[in-house]
C-alpha positions as CSV (number, residue, x, y, z in Angstrom):
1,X,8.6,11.1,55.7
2,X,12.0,12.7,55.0
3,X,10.9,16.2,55.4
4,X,14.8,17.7,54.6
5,X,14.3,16.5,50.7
6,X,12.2,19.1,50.0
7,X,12.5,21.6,52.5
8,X,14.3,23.9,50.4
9,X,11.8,23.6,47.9
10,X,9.6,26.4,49.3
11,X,8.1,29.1,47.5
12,X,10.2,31.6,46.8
13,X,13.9,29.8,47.9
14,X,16.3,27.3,45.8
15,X,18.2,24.6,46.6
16,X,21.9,25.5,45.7
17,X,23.4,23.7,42.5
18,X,26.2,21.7,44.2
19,X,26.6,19.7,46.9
20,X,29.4,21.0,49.9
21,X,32.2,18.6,49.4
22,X,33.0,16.7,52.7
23,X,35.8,18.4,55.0
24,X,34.9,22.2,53.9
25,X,33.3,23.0,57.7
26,X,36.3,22.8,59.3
27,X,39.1,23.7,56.8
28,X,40.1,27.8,55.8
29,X,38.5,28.7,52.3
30,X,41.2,28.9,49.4
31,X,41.8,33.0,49.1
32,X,39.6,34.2,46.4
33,X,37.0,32.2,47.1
34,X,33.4,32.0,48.1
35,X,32.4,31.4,51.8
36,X,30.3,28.4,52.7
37,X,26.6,29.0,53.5
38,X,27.2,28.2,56.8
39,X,27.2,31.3,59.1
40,X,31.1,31.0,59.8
41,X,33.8,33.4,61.3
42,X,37.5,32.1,61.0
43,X,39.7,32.7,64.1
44,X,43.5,33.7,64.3
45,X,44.3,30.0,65.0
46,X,42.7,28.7,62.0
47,X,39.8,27.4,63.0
48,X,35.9,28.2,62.6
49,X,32.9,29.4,65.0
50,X,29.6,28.7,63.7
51,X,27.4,31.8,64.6
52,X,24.0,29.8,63.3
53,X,22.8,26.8,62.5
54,X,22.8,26.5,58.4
55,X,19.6,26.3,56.6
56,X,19.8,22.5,56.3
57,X,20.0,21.9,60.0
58,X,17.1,23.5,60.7
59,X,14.3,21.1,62.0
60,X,11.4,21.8,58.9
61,X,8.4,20.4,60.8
62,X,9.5,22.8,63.7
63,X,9.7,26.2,61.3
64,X,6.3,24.8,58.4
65,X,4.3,24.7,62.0
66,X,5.3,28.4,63.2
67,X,4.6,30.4,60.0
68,X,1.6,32.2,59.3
69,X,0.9,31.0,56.0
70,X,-1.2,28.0,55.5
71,X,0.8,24.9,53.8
72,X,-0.5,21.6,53.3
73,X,1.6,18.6,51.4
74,X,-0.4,16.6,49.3
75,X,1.1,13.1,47.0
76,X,0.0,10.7,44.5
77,X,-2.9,11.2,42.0
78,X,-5.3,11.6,44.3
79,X,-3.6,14.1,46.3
80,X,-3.5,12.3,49.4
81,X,-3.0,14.7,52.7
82,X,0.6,14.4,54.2
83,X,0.5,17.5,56.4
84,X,-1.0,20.4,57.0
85,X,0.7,22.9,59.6
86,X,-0.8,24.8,62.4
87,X,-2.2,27.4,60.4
88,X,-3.9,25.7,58.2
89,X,-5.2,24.2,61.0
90,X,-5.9,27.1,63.1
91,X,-8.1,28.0,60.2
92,X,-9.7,25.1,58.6
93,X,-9.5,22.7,61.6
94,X,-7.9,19.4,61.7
95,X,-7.8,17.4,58.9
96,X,-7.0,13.5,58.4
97,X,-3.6,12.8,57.1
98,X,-3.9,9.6,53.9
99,X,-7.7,11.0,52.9
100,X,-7.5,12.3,49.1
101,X,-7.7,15.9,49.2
102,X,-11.5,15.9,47.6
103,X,-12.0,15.2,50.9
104,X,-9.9,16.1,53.5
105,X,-9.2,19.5,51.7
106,X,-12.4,20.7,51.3
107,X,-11.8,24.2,51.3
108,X,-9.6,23.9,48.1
109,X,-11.9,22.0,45.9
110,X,-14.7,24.6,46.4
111,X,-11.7,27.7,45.3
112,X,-11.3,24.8,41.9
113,X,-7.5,24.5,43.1
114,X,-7.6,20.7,42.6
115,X,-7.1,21.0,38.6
116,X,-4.2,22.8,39.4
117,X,-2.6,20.5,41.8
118,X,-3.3,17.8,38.9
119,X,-1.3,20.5,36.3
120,X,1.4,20.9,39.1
121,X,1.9,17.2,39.2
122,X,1.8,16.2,35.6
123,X,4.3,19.4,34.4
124,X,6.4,19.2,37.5
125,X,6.1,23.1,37.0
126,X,4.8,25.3,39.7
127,X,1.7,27.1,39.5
128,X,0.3,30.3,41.1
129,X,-3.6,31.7,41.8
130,X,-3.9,35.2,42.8
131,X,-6.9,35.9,45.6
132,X,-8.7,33.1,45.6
133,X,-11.6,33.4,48.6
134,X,-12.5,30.6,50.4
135,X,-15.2,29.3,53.0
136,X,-15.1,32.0,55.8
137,X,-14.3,34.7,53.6
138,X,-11.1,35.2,53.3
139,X,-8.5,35.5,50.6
140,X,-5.8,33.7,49.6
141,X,-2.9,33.6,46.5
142,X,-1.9,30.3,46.4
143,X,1.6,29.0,45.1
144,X,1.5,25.1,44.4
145,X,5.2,23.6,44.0
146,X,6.1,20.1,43.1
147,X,8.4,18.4,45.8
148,X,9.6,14.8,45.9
149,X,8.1,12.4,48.6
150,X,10.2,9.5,48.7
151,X,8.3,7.9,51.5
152,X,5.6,7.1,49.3
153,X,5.3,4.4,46.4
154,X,4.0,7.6,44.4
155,X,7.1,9.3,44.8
156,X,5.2,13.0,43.5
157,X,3.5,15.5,45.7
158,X,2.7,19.2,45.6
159,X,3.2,21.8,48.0
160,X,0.6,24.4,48.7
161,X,1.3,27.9,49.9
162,X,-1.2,30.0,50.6
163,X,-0.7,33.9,51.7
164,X,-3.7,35.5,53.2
165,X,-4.4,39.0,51.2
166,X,-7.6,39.7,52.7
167,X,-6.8,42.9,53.6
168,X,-5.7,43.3,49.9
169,X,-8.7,41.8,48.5
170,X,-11.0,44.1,50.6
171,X,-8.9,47.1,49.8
172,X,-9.4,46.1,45.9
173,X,-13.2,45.5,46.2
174,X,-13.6,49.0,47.7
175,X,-11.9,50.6,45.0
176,X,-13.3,48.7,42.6
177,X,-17.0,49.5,44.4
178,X,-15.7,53.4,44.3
179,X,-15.2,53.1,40.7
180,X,-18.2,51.7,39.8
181,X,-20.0,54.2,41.8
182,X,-18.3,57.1,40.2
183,X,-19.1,55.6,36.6
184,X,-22.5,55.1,37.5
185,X,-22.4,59.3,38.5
186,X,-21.3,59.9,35.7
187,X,-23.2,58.3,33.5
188,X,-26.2,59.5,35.5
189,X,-25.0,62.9,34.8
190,X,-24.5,62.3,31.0
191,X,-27.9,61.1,30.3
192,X,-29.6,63.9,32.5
193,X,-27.4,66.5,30.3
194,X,-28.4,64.8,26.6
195,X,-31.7,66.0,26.0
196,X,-34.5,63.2,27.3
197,X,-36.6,63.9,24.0
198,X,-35.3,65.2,20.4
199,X,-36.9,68.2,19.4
200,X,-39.6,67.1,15.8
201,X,-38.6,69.5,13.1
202,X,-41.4,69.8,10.0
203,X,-39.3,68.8,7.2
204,X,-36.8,66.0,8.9
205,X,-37.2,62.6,10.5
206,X,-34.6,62.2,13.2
207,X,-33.3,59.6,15.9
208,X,-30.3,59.6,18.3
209,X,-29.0,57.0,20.5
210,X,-25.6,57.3,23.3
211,X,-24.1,54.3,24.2
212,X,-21.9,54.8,27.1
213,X,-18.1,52.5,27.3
214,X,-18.0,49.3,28.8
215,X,-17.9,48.3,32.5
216,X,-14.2,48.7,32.4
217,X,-14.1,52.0,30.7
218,X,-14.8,55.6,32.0
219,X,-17.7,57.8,30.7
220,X,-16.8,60.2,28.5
221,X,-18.3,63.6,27.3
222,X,-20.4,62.7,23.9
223,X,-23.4,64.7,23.5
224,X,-25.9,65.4,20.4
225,X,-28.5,68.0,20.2
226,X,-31.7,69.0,17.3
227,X,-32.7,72.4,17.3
228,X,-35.8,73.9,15.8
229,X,-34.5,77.6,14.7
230,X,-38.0,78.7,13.2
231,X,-38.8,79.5,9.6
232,X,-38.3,75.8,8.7
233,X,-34.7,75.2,9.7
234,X,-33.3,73.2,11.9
235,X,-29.9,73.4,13.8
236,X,-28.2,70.0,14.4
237,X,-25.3,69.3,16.5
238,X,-22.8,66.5,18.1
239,X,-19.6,66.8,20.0
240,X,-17.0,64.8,22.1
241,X,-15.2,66.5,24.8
242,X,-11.7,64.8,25.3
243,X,-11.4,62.9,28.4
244,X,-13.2,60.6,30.9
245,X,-15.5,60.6,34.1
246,X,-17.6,63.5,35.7
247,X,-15.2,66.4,34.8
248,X,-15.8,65.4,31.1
249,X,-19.7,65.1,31.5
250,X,-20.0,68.2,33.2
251,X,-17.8,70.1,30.8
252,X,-20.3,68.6,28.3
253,X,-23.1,69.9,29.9
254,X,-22.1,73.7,29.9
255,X,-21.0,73.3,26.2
256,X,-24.5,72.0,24.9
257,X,-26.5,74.6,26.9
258,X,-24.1,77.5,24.7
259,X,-25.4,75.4,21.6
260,X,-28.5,76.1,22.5
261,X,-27.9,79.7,23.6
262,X,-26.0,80.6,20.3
263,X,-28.4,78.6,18.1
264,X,-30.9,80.8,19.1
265,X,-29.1,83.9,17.6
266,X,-29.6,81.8,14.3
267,X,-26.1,82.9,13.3
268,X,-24.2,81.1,10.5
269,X,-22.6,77.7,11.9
270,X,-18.7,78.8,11.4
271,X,-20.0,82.0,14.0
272,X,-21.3,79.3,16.6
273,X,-18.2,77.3,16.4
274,X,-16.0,80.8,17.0
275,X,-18.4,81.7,20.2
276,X,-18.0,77.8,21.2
277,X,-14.1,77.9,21.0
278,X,-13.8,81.3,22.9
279,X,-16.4,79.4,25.9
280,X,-14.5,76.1,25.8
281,X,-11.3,77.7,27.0
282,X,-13.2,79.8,30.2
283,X,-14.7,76.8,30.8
284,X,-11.3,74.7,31.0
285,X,-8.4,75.8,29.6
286,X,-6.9,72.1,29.8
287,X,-10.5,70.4,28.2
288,X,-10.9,70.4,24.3
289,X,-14.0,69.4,22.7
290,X,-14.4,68.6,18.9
291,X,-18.0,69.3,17.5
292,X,-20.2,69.8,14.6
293,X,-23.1,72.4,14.2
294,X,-25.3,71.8,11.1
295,X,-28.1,73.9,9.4
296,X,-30.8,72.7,7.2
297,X,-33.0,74.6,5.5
298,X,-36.1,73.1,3.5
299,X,-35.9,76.1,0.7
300,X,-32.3,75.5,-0.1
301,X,-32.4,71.5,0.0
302,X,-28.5,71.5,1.5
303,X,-26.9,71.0,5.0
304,X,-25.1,73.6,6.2
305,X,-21.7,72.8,8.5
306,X,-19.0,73.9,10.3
307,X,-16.5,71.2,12.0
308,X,-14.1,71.8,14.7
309,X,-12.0,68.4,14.5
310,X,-14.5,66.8,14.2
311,X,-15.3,63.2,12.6
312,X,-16.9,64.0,8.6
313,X,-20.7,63.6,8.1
314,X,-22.0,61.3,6.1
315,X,-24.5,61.8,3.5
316,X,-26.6,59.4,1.9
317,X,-28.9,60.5,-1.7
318,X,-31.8,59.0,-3.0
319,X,-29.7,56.7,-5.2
320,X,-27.9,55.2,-2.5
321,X,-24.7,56.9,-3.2
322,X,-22.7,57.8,0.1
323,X,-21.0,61.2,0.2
324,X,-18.5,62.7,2.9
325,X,-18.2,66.2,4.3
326,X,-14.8,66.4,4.5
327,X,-14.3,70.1,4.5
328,X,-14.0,72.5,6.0
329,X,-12.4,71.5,9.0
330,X,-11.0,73.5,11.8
331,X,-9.2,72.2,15.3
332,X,-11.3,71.5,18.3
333,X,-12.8,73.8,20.6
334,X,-10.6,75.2,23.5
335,X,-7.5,75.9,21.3
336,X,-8.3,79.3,20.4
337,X,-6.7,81.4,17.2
338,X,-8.3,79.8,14.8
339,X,-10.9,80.7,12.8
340,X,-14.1,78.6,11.6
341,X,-15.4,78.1,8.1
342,X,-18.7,76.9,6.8
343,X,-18.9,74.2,3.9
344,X,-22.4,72.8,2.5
345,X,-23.4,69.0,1.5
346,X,-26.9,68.3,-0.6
347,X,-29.6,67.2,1.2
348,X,-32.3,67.1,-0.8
349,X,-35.6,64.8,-0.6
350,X,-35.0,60.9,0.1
351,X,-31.5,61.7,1.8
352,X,-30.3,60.7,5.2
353,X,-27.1,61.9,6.8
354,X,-24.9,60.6,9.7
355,X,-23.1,62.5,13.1
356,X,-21.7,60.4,15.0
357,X,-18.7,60.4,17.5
358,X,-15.1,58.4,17.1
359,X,-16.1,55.8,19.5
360,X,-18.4,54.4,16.5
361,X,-15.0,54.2,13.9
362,X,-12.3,53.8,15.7
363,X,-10.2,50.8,16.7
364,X,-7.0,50.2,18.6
365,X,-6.2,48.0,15.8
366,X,-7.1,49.8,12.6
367,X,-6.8,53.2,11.1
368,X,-9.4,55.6,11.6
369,X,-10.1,56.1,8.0
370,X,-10.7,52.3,7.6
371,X,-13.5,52.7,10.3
372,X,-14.9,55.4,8.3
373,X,-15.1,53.8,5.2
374,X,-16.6,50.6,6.5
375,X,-19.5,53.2,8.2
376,X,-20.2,54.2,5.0
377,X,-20.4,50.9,3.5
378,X,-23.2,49.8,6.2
379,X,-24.6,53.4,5.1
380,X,-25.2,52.7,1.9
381,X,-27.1,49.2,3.0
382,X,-29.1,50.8,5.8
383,X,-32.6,51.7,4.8
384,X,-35.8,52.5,7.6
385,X,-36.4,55.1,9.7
386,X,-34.0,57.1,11.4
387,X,-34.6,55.0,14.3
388,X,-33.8,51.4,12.6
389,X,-31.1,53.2,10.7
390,X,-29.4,54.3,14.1
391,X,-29.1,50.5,15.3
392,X,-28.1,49.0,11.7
393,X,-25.4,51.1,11.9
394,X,-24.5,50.9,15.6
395,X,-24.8,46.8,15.2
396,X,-22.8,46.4,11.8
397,X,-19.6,48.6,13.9
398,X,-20.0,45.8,16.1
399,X,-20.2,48.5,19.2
400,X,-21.5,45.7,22.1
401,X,-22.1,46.7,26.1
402,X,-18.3,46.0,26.4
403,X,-17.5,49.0,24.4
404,X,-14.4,50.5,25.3
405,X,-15.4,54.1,24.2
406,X,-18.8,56.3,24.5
407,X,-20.7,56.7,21.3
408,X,-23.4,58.9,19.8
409,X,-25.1,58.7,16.8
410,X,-27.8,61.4,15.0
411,X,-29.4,60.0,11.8
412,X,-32.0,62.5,10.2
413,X,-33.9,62.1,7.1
414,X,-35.4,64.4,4.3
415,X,-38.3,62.2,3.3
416,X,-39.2,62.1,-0.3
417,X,-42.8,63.5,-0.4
418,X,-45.6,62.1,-2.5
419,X,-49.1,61.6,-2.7
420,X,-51.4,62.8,0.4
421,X,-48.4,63.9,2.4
422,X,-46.6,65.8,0.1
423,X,-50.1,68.1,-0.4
424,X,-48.5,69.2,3.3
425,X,-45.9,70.4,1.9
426,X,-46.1,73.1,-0.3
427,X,-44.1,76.1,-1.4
428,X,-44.2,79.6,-3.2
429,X,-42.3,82.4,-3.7
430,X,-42.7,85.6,-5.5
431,X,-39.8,88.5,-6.4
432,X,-40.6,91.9,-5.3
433,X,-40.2,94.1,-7.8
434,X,-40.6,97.9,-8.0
435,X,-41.5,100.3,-5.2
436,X,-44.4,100.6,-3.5
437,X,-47.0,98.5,-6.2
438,X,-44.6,95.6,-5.1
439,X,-47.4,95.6,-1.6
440,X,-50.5,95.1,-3.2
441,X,-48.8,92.5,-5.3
442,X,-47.7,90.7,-2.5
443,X,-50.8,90.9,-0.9
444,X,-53.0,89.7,-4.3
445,X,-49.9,86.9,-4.6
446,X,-50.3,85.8,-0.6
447,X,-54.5,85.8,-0.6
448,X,-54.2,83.0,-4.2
449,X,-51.7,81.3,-2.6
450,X,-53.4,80.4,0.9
451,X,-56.9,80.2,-1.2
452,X,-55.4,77.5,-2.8
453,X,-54.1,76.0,-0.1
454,X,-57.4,75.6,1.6
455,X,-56.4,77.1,4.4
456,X,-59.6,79.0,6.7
457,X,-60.6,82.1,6.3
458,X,-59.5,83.5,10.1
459,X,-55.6,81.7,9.1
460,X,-55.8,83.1,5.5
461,X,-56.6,86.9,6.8
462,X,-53.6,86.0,9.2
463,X,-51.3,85.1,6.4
464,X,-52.3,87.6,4.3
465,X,-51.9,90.4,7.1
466,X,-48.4,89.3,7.9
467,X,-47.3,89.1,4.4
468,X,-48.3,92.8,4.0
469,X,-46.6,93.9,7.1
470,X,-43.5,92.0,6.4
471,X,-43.4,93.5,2.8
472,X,-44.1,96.6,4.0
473,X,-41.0,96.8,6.4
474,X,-38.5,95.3,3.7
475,X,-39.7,97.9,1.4
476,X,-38.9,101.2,3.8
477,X,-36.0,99.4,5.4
478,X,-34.6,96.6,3.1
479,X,-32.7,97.5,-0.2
480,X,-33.3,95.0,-3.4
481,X,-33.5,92.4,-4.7
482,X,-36.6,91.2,-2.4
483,X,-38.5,87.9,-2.2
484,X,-41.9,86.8,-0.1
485,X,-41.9,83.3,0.5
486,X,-45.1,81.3,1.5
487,X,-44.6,77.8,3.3
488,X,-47.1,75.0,4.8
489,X,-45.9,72.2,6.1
490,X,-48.1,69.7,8.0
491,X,-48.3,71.8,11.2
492,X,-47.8,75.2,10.5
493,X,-47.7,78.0,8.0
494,X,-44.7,80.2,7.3
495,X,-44.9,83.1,5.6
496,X,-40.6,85.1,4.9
497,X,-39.7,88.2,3.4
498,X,-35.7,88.1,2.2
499,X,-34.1,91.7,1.5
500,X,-30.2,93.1,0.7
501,X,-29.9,94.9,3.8
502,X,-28.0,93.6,6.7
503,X,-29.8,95.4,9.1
504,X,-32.3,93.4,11.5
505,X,-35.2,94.7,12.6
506,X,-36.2,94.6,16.0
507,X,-39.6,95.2,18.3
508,X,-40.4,98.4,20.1
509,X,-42.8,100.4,21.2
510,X,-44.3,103.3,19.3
511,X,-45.3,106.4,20.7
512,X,-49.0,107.4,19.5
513,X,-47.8,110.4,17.2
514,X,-45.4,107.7,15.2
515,X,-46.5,107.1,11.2
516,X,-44.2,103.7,11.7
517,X,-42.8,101.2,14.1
518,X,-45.8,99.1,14.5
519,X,-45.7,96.2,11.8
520,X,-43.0,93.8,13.8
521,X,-45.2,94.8,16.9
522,X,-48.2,93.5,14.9
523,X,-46.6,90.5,13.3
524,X,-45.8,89.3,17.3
525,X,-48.9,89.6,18.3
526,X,-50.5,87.9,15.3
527,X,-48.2,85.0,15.0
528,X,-47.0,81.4,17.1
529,X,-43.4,82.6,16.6
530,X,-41.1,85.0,14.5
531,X,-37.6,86.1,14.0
532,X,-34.7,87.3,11.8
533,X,-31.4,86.2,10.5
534,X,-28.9,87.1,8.1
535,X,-28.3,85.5,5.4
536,X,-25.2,83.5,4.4
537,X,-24.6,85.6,1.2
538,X,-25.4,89.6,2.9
539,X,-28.5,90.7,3.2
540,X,-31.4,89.2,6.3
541,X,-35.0,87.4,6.0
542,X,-37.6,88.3,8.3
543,X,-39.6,85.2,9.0
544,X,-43.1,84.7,11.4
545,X,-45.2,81.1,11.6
546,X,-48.5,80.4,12.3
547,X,-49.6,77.1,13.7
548,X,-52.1,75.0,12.3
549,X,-55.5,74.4,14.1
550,X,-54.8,70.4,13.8
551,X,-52.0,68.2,12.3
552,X,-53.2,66.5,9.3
553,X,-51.2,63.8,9.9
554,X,-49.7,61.3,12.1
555,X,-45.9,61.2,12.6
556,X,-43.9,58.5,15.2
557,X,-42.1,60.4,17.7
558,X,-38.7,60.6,17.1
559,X,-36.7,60.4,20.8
560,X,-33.1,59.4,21.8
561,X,-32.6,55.9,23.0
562,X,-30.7,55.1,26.3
């Protein structure tokens, strides 16, 4: 076999475009021109020394046997082995030159190289596989060339070059295993930080569900959150801290356990969102977070918000009609200087809303208001609970395991009461008028009410009590106008007192002389739970609950999925 036709052929080299025209070794080159490839020197006399041998001279067989990479020469259709050099042998073991290369070359039919050599031959093209491992363990890239054989009726053959990048390979694989292993942290950590179970307000039906980016995508900092606030309402929050991996996730962390801190001072939403922003920037004055905190009360039948950059809720009404919260909006939390506002959305009986993070709406390859609008489309078509709602909606984005962005979605309902269940629900309200004959009022009003109710006579001499105390209180220490508000739901009975003064009252101890000081002492002791907030418009309501001995009726637990 003439090895010196394709011996320039190698990976990586090129044969030069012209032949050397005959006499050029030993004659002086023109001035101006280019020196032969030979290593030459000129001498005074006018002759040449070679210094080395030219590439051409070189015996191939002698320099394919000493180099580390493995190369084999395979011709014809059936890749028949030519050669192999020592390395290939030092690794493989001997092989039988003639045998096709099915089954001399075993070692490359079980990497699925022979398709290539079969590409490689028909396109006369060469043709390159990165880290391919073979029997043993190893890696290889192999580069497969097309050189002419002239020694064979075939005339065709390929070249194959293979490099060893083991080390390469391995060094890959462990970063690769370190990534995985810090994803799976992470994502460890951002499930333990979402809360395990959603919290069962009276008057709303709610589900969640966090699906965490793809394999090839790091966790980010999505959380949601339902908070029961007493008195009937119910605070409900999601958020999305910018960024990836565990800094994100614990950043997430610290920012939902302040939701829960600040929720608890029941303070309007746009106040929660100014306490958030001055927290995100101690926290991490390089992390910003955008967010959402929602309030919904029963009495007033609308949804509360504040939004700091956050994506727009979407509402849903009884008639199918889709709405969006698109104001107020402020930046995101950790910017500082700016401050919140609260806006409202209807959310009466039969309506469902939407929170949900950008990873369920946006696309690389479409604008983010075209991903909104198609959410509200599958809105409008998604009917259930919140639970079935959660994974229409999730399904119909088309978010898959391959996700390339976390996303969290909280779907809560107001149910539309009727029948049976809607006896569970009931409501009544009275205005306080006058002075002091506004107490035995109350007191006549609360005693009909819970009669009617049905409730027993140990939980009506409760209700009654605390409506009297409550009433009592507003009267010395509210200013007009005044309202008592009675409220059963299916598990508890809440009885509110609403007043024009801003101040809240507060539990202490009174000394035995005192004439006062003792009705928010008594209404702790009597009740489950109580509390105080001001009101959006001036003025405070003093709420306490009592719960019921049984629930009258069964309700589905409403928890996050995984």
């Amino acid at each position: 076999m003439n090895f010196t036709r394709w011996s320039a052929r190698l990976p990586g080299t090129q044969r030069r475009a012209a032949a050397r025209a005959d006499g050029l070794s030993t004659a002086l080159p023109p001035e101006g021109s280019v020196p032969a490839a030979r290593a030459e020197r000129p001498t005074a006399e006018g002759t040449s020394v070679a210094l080395a041998p030219a590439v051409d001279e070189l015996p191939v067989r002698e320099v394919l046997d000493r180099i580390p990479a493995l190369v084999a020469l395979v011709h014809g259709p059936e890749h028949r082995l030519a050669y192999v050099n020592d390395a290939y042998v030092t690794a493989f073991g001997a092989r039988p030159p003639g045998e096709p290369a099915r089954e001399a070359l075993p070692e490359l039919a079980e990497t699925g190289l022979l398709p290539l050599l079969d590409q490689v031959l028909r396109s006369s093209k060469p043709r390159t596989v990165k880290s391919r491992k073979v029997p043993g363990g190893r890696s290889y890239t192999f580069t497969c060339t097309p050189v002419e054989v002239t020694a064979t009726p075939d005339g065709g053959g390929v070249l194959i070059f293979a490099a060893d990048v083991t080390d390469h390979a391995e060094a890959a694989e462990r970063l690769r295993a370190s990534e995985r292993r810090q994803r799976e942290t992470a994502v460890t950590l951002q499930r333990s930080l979402l809360p395990q179970e959603l919290e069962e307000p009276d008057d709303l039906r709610v589900a969640a569900t966090y699906h965490p980016g793809g394999t090839e995508a790091a966790v980010g900092g999505d959380w949601y959150d339902v908070i029961t606030l007493g008195g009937g309402r119910t605070a409900l929050v999601i958020g999305d801290v910018m960024g990836r991996g565990i800094r994100a996730a614990a950043v997430m962390g610290q920012l939902r356990t302040a939701v829960r801190a600040y929720a608890r001072l029941d303070l309007p939403p746009h106040e929660v969102l100014q306490l958030l922003d001055g927290l995100a920037m101690e926290i991490d004055a390089n992390q910003i977070a955008t967010c959402v905190y929602a309030v919904h009360d029963p009495n007033e039948g609308r949804l509360v918000y504040a939004s700091a950059g956050h994506l727009p809720i979407l509402v849903r009404d009884e008639s199918g009609t889709v709405h969006r919260a698109d104001e107020p909006t402020g930046p995101p939390l950790g910017t500082g200087g700016w401050m919140h506002a609260s806006g409202s959305v209807p959310l009466g009986p039969g309506s469902t809303a939407v929170l949900y993070t950008d990873g369920l709406v946006e696309r690389r390859d479409a604008d983010l208001d075209e991903g909104i609008a198609s959410l509200e489309g599958a809105l409008a078509g998604a009917t259930g609970t919140p639970q079935v709602v959660c994974d229409r909606l999730v399904r119909s984005m088309g978010v898959t395991a391959e996700h390339d962005d976390d996303v969290a979605v909280l779907v809560l309902q107001h149910p539309a009461r009727t029948g049976p269940d809607g006896d569970l629900f009931r409501n009544a309200a009275l205005e306080l008028l006058g002075g002091t004959e506004a107490a035995p009022r109350a007191r006549a009003f609360a005693s009909g009410v819970l009669t009617s109710w049905r409730f027993a006579p140990d939980l009506h001499d409760l209700g009654v009590l605390a409506a009297s105390e409550l009433v009592a209180n507003s009267l010395q220490h509210g200013t007009p106008p005044m309202r008592l508000r009675l409220r059963r739901t299916d598990r508890r009975l809440i009885v509110e007192v609403t007043d024009g003064d801003d101040h809240l009252p507060r539990r202490r101890r009174a000394e035995p002389a005192d004439e006062s000081g003792r009705g928010i002492a008594i209404i702790a002791a009597i009740a489950s739970n109580w509390g105080s907030r001001r009101a959006p418009g001036g003025g405070k309501a003093v709420w306490c609950e009592f719960a019921l001995p049984s629930v009258s009726s069964s309700r589905p637990r409403s928890a996050p999925t995984p």
